[in-house]
KETOR-735547 format. One line per field, with one value per residue (C-alpha): residue in three letters; x, y, z; residue number from 1. Coordinates in steps of 0.25 Angstrom, whole numbers. Example, Ala and Ser with C-alpha at 12.3 -4.5 7.8 and 13.67 -1.06 7.14 Angstrom:
BEGIN
rest (ALA; SER)
east (49; 55)
north (-18; -4)
up (31; 29)
nr (1; 2)
END
This chain:
BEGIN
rest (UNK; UNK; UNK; UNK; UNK; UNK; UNK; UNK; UNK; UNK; UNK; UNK; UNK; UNK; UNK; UNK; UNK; UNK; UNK; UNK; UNK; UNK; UNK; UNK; UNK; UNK; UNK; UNK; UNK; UNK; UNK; UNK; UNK; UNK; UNK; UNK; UNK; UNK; UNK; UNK; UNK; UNK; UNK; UNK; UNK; UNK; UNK; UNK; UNK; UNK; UNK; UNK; UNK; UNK; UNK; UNK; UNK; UNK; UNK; UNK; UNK; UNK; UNK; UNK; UNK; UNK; UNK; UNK; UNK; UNK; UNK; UNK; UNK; UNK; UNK; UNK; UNK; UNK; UNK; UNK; UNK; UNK; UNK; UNK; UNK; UNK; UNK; UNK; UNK; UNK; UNK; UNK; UNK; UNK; UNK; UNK; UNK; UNK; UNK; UNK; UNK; UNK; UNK; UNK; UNK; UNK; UNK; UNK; UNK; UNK; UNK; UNK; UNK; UNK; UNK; UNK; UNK; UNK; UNK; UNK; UNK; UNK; UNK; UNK; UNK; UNK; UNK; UNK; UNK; UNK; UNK; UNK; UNK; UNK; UNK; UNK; UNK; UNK; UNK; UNK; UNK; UNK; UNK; UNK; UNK; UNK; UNK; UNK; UNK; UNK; UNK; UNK; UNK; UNK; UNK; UNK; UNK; UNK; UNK; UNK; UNK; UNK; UNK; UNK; UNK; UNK; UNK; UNK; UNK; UNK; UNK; UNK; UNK; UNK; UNK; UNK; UNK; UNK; UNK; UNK; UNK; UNK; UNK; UNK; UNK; UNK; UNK; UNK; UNK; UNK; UNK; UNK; UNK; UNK; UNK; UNK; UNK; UNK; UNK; UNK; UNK; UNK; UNK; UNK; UNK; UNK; UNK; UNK; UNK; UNK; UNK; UNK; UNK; UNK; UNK; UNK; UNK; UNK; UNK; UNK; UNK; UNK; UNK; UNK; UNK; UNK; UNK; UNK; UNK; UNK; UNK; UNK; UNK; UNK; UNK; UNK; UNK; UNK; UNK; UNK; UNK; UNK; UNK; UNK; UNK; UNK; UNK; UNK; UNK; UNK; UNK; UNK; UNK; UNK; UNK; UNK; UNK; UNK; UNK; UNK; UNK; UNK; UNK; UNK; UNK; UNK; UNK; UNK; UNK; UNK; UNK; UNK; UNK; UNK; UNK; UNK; UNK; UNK; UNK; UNK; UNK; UNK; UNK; UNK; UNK)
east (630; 626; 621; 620; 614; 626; 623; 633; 621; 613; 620; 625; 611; 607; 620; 614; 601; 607; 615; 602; 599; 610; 618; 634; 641; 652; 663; 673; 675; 686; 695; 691; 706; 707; 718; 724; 727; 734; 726; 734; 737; 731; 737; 726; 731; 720; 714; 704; 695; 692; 684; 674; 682; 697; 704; 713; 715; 729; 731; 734; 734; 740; 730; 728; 721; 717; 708; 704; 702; 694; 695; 684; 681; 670; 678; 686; 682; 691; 687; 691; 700; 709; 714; 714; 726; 731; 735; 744; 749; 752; 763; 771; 767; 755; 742; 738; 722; 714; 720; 725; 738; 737; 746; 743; 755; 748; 735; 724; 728; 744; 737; 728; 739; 747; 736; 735; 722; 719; 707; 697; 699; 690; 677; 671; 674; 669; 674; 672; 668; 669; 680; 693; 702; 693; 687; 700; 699; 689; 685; 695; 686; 674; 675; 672; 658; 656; 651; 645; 636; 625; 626; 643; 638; 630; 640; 652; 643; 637; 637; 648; 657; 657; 660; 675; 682; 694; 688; 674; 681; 688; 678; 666; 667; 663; 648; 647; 653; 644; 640; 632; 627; 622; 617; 624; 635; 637; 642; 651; 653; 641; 647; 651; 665; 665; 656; 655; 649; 640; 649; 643; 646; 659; 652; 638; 643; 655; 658; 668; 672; 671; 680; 679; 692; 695; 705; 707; 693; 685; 692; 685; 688; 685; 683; 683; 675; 688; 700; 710; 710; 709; 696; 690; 693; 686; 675; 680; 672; 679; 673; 669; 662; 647; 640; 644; 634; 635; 650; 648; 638; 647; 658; 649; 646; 660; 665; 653; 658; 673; 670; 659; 669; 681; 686; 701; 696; 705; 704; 707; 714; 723; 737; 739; 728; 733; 747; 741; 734; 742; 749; 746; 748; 742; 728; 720; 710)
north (490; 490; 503; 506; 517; 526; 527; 538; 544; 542; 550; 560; 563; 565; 573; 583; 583; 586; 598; 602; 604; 612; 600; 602; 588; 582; 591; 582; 565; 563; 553; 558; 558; 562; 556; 561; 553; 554; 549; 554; 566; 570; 581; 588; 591; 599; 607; 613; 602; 607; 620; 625; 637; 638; 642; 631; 631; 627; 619; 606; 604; 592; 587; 579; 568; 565; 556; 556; 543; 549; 539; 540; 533; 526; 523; 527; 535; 535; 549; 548; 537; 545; 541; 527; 518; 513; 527; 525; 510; 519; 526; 539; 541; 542; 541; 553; 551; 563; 576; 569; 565; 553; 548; 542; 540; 532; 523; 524; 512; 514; 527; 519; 510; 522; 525; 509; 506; 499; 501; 492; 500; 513; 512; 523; 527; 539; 548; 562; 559; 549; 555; 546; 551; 551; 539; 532; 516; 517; 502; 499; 505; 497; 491; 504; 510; 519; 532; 538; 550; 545; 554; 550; 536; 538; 545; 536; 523; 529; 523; 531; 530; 515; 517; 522; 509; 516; 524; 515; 502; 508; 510; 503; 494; 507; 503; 489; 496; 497; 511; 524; 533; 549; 561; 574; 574; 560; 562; 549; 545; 552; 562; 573; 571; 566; 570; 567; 582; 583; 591; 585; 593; 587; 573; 572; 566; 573; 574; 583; 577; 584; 579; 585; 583; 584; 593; 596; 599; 599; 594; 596; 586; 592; 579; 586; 598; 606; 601; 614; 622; 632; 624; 628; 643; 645; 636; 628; 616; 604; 603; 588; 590; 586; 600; 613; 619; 606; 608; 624; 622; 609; 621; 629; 619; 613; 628; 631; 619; 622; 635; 632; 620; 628; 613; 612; 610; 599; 598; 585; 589; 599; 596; 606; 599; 587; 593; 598; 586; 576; 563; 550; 544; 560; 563; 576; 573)
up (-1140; -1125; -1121; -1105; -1097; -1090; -1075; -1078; -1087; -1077; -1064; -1077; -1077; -1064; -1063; -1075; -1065; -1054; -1060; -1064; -1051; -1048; -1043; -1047; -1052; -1047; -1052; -1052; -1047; -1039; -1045; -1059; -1068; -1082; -1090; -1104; -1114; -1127; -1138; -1150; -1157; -1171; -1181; -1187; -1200; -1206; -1195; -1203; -1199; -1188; -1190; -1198; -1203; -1207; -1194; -1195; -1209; -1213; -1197; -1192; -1177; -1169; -1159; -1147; -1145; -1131; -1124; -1108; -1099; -1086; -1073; -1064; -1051; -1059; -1072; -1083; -1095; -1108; -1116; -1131; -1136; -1146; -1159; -1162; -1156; -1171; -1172; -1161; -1168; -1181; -1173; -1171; -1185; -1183; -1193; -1202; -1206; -1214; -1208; -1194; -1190; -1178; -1166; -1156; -1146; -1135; -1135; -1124; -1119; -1118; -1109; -1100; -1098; -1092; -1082; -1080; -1087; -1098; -1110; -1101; -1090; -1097; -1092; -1101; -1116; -1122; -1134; -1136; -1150; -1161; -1168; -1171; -1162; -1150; -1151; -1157; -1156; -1144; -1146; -1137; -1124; -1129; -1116; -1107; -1107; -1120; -1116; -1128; -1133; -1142; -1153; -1154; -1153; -1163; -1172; -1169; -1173; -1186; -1199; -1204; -1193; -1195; -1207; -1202; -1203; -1197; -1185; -1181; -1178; -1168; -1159; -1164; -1152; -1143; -1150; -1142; -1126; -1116; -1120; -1114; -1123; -1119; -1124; -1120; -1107; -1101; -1084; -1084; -1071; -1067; -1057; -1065; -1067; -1083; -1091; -1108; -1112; -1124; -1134; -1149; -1162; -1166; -1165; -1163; -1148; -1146; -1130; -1122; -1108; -1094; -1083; -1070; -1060; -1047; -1049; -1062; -1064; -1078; -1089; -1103; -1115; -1126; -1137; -1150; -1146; -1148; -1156; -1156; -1144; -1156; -1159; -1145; -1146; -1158; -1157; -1171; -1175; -1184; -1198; -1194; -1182; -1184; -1179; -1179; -1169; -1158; -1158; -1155; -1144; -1140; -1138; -1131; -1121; -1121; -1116; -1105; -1098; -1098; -1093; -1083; -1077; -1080; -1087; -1092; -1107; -1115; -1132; -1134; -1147; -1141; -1138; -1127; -1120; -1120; -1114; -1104; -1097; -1088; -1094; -1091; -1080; -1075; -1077; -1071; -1060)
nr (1; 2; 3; 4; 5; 6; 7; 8; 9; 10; 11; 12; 13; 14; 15; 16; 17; 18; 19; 20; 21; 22; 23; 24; 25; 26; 27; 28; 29; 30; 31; 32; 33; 34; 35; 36; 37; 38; 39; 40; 41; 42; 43; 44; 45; 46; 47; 48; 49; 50; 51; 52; 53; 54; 55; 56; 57; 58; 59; 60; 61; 62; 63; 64; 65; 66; 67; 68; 69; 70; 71; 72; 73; 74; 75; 76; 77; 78; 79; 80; 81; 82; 83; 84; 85; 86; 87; 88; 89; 90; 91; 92; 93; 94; 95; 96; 97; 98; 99; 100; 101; 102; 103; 104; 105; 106; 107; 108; 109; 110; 111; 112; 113; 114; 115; 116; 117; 118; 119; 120; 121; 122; 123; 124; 125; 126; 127; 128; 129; 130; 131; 132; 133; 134; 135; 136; 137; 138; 139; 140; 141; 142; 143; 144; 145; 146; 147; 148; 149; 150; 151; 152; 153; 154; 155; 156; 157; 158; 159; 160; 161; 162; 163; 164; 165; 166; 167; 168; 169; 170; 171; 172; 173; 174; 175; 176; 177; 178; 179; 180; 181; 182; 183; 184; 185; 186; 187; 188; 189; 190; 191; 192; 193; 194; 195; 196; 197; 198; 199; 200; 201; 202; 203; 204; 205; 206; 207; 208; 209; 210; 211; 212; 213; 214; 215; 216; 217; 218; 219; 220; 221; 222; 223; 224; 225; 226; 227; 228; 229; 230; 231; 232; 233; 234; 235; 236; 237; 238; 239; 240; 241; 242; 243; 244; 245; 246; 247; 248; 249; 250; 251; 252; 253; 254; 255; 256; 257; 258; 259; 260; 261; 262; 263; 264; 265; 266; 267; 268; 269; 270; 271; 272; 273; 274; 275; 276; 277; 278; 279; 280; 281; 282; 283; 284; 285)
END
């Protein structure tokens, strides 16, 4: 694998030092855009999974699945790649795996042809997390630069996840891109404008993103911090998450920065979310 230093790393750090100083960021580039894509939808047949106690005994939600593609004047940054495209091959149908029901009605590519772009146009790659239906069949980007926390690389390139002949193949290329790996928040661009925020405890790297518009101003993605808007309301963490406590204090965090930017907050699992951005060819900026 070929490991490079970011200069985005770089200028992130001396941004971190110049707020130190009391220094303010960018609050938003201009020409930054934000486009919604529709990377599936899963039924969540047994929604006990997704807390420690019983409030959703006897539920089953139907879910989003969104993914993001950021353009910036100096690149393009993909955020999450969804389910896997074979579910979109399986058709209207769908696939039904464990306690999920899976459709996928477009593919990341169909969408970037809508906006005239095709996969080798995504500079940047990074997932939320390493969960199947965030990081779906994200070989396909193994072209763009791989932005990565370590302890999700880690994670995502264990022994036991290569052990997953089904999920591991599909993006086991991501191990050979050009790749930069960082602890904690990541600046992207180096301005302020994108930035990957440290938010583990559902993974051992799992990320939020914060993108800051022009006119829209702050956006939040949430990843998998929250999957119910129920979930964020009571503070309910999945049975599967890795730790408890990260995930609470990821809460906390997640919440100080929503309300100290006053950021329009989007679960990525909530359909009325996912209403309510634009469509493609439309995007917030």
């Amino acid at each position: 694998m070929k490991t490079v230093l970011s200069m985005a790393a770089a200028a992130a750090a001396l941004a971190l030092a110049a707020c130190s100083q009391g220094e303010k960021p960018a609050s938003g580039a201009a020409g930054v855009k934000l486009y919604t894509f529709d990377c599936g939808r899963i039924q969540m047949n047994d929604l006990t999974l997704f807390t420690q106690g019983n409030e959703y005994d006897g539920r089953t939600n139907y879910g989003s699945v969104m993914c993001f593609l950021v353009r910036h004047p100096d690149g393009d940054l993909l955020w999450d790649a969804g389910l896997p495209a074979a579910i979109h091959d399986a058709g209207e149908e769908g696939v039904t795996s464990g306690p999920f029901t899976m459709e996928m009605p477009k593919t990341i590519e169909m969408q970037l042809a809508e906006i005239g772009l095709t996969v080798d146009d995504v500079d940047y790659f990074t997932p939320s997390h390493s969960h199947f239906d965030h990081i779906g069949d994200a070989g396909r980007f193994a072209g763009a630069t791989f932005l990565i926390d370590k302890d999700e690389r880690a994670h995502m390139f264990r022994d036991e996840a290569r052990a997953d002949e089904q999920t591991f193949p599909l993006y086991s290329d991501l191990e050979g891109a050009e790749t930069v790996e960082f602890d904690g928040d990541h600046d992207v661009f180096g301005d302020g404008s994108v930035t990957i925020l440290d938010m583990p405890g559902h993974t051992p790297g799992h990320k939020s993103l914060l993108v800051k518009l022009e006119n829209e101003g702050p956006v939040l993605l949430s990843g998998d911090l929250y999957h119910l808007q129920e979930s964020r309301e009571k503070r309910l963490v999945p049975k599967f998450n890795t730790n408890v406590e990260d995930t609470l204090a990821s809460m906390d965090r997640f919440e100080e920065i929503a309300a100290e930017t006053g950021a329009r907050v989007v679960i990525q699992h909530v359909m009325a979310d996912y209403e309510a951005l634009p469509r493609l060819p439309d995007y917030l900026d």
